[in-house]
N, C-alpha and C positions, 0 to 999 in steps of 0.2 A: 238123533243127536250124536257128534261125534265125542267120542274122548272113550273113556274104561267104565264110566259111571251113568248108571242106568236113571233115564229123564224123570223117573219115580222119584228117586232118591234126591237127585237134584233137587227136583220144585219142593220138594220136604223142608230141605236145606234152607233154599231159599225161603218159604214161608215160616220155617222156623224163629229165623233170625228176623223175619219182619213183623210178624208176631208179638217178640218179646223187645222188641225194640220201640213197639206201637205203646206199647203197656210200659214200660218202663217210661218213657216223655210224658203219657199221662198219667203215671204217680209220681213223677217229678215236678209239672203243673199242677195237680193234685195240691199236694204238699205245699207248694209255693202259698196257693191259694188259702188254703186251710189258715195256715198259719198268720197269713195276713190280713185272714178275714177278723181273726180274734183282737186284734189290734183296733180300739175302737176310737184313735183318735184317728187314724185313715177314712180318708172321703172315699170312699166306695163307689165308682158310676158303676161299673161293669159287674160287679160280683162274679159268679161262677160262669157268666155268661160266654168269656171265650172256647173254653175248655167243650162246654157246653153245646156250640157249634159248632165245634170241630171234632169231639170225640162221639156224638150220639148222632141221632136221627129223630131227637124230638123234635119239634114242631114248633115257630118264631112264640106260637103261642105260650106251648110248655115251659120254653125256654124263661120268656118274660115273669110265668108263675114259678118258678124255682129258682131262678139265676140270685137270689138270697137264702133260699132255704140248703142249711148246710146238711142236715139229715138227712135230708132226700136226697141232696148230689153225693153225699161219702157213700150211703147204700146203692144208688143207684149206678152211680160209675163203679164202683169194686164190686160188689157181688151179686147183683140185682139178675136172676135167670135169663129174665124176658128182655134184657138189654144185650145186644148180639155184640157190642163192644165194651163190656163193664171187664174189670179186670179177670174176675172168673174165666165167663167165656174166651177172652184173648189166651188165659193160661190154657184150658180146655184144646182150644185150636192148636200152640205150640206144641201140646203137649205130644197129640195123636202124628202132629208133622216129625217129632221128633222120635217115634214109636216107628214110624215108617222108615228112620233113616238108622236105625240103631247100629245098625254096621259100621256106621260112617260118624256115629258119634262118642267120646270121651265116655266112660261108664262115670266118673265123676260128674259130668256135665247131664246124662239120664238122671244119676240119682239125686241131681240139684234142682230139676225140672220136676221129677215127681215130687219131691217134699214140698216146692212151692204151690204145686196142685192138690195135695193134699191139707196144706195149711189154708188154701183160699176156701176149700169146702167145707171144713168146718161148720156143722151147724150152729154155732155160737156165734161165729163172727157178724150176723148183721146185728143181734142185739148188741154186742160190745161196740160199734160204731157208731150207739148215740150215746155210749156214756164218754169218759175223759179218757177211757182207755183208746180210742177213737186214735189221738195223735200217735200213739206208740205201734197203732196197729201199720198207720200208714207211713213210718218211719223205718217199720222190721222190713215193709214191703219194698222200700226204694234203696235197702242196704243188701237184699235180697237179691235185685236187678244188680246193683252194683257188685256183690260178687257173680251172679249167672256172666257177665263180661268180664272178670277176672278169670273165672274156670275155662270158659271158652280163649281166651288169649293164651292161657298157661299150657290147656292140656290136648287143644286140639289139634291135629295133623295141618298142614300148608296144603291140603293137595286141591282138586277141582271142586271138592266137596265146601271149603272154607271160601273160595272164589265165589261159589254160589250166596254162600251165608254170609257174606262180607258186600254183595249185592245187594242181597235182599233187604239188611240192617242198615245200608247208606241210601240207598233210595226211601225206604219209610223215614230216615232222621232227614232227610232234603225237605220232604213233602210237610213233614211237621213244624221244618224253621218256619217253610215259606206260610205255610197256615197261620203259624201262632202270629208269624212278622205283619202279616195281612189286619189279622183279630184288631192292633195296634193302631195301624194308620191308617184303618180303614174310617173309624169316627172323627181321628180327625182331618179326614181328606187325605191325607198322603201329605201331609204338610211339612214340609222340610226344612222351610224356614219358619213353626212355629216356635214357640216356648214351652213346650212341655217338660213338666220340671223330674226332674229324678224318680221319685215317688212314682211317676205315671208309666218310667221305664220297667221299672225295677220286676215289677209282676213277668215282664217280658222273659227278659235277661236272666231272673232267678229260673223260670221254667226251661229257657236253654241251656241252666251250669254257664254261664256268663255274666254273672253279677261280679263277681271277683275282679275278672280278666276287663272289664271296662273300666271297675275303677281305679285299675292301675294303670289304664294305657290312656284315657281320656279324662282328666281332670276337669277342664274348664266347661263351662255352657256355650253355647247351645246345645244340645243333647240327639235332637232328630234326625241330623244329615249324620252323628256318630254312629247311631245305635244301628242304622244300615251298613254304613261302613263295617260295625262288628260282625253282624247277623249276615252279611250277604257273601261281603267281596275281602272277609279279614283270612286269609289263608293259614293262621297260626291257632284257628280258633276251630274246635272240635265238631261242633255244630253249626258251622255256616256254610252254607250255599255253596261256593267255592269247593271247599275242604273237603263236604261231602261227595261233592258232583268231582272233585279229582280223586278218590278214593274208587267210586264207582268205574273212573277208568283207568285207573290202575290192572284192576282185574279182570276188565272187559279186556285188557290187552292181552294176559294171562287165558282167558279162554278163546279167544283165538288168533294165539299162538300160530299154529297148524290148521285152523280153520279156513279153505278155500273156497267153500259157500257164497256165491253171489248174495244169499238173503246175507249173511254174516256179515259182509263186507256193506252192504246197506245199511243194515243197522247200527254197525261200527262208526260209519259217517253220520249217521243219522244222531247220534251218540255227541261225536266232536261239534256238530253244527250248533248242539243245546249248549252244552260246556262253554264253545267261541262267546257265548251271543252274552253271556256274565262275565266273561275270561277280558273281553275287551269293552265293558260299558266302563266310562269313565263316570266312575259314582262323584268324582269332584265338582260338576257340572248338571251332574243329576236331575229334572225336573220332577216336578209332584206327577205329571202325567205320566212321565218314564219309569216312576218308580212302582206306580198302578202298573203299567201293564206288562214290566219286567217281572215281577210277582206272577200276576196273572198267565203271562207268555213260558216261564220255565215250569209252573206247575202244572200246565195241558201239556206236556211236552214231553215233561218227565214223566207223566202217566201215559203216555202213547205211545213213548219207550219201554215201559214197563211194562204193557201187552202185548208188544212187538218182540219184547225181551219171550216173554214168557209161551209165544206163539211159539218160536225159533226155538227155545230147549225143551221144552215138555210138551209138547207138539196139544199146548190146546188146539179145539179146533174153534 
């Protein structure tokens, strides 16, 4: 790898920030969900079920036996050992990524990272997650993520180390819009001229930090051809498609800079070819089928970037 900083330190960086970026959307979804579920004049189809197939590795069958039971998903997504993406384990991972990069990070920013791993180990916290302490627990935890992004924007350096971390954290929020956005349209076909009313968005939009921002920019119904426009191609919105996928080449620019690498320069293009192909879809025109496989098309893509990425700096093999 070219540059001052060593391809260890890097892919630290970068799993750091993707890490705690994973965890944080999933106790933002989490939350969403909890919260909604207590509300027992809501019709319920999906129960915990998106989160559920997109954040585990249970099985359509598990899924079907749990996606109501709320005990089992708070313990099982936050601190469950044997679950290799429950919140534990994701801190567990950031943490040691972040033990390898210690040179390269904020001692504020360490000592915010351990206290969060020591508060998820706590032997107490899975019995407090069936009682009512349950909501406060998963409330400390998603104000917790929200300042680990306030330390890291305040106190850490600009240099090739935050390019990396600033990678890594836009690529995991890309792949989680396009998941959650899929979870959505996928029951009901990709339907875009349905009626789905509010209520059916709202789970979506809350788990992106987008409930807000739509209901001030989209008043009227129909709701389906919007909530793409938000989630995909709205360039002002923090978590869509766009927003993320030009953030990540922002800084791909920034790492090479002075990069002369024929691989560099391939992946570079390789980079802008995914960016064009949502940068010029006219979502006004949109079809149900277009909007299937533009989902589908930028999240193979972005993942083949992301081991092409990670081939090229940290020289997997």
């Amino acid at each position: 790898m070219k540059g001052n900083m060593l391809s260890r330190v890097a892919d630290g960086m970068f799993w750091l920030n993707r890490y705690m970026e994973r965890t944080d959307g999933m106790l933002l979804t989490l939350n969403t969900f909890y919260i909604l579920s207590i509300d027992k004049d809501l019709e319920d189809f999906h129960g915990y079920k998106p989160i559920l197939e997109y954040y585990t590795n249970l099985s359509d069958k598990q899924i079907g036996e749990a996606q109501f039971d709320t005990n089992f998903v708070l313990k099982y997504l936050v601190c469950d050992n044997l679950n290799p993406s429950s919140v534990k384990n994701l801190i567990r991972k950031a943490r040691e990524n972040a033990r390898g990069s210690q040179d390269k990070i904020t001692k504020e920013l360490w000592e915010h990272i351990n206290s969060l791993y020591h508060y998820i180990n706590n032997p107490d916290l899975p019995k407090k997650l069936e009682t009512a302490e349950a909501m406060t627990i998963i409330a400390k935890l998603n104000k917790d993520f929200l300042l680990y992004n306030g330390i890291m924007q305040v106190t850490m350096p600009r240099g090739l180390g935050w390019s990396f971390s600033c990678i890594g954290k836009n690529i995991e929020r890309c792949l989680q819009t396009i998941s959650l956005t899929q979870a959505y349209y996928a029951p009901i076909h990709y339907n875009l001229e349905g009626t789905e009313d509010l209520l059916y968005w709202r789970r979506l939009l809350l788990s992106l930090s987008g409930y807000e921002l739509y209901l001030k920019s989209y008043s009227n119904i129909p709701h389906n051809r919007k909530v793409v426009q938000q989630v995909i191609f709205n360039p002002d919105f923090g978590h869509s498609v766009i927003y993320t996928l030009g953030l990540i080449e922002t800084y791909l620019d920034i790492l090479f800079k002075d990069n002369t690498l024929s691989e560099a320069r391939t992946l570079h293009n390789q980079f802008g070819r995914l960016k064009s192909s949502i940068k010029f879809t006219d979502y006004h025109n949109l079809t149900n089928e277009q909007l299937e496989y533009v989902l589908k098309d930028t999240k193979s893509q972005l993942i083949q970037f992301s081991t092409d990425f990670s081939k090229l700096f940290f020289s997997y093999t």
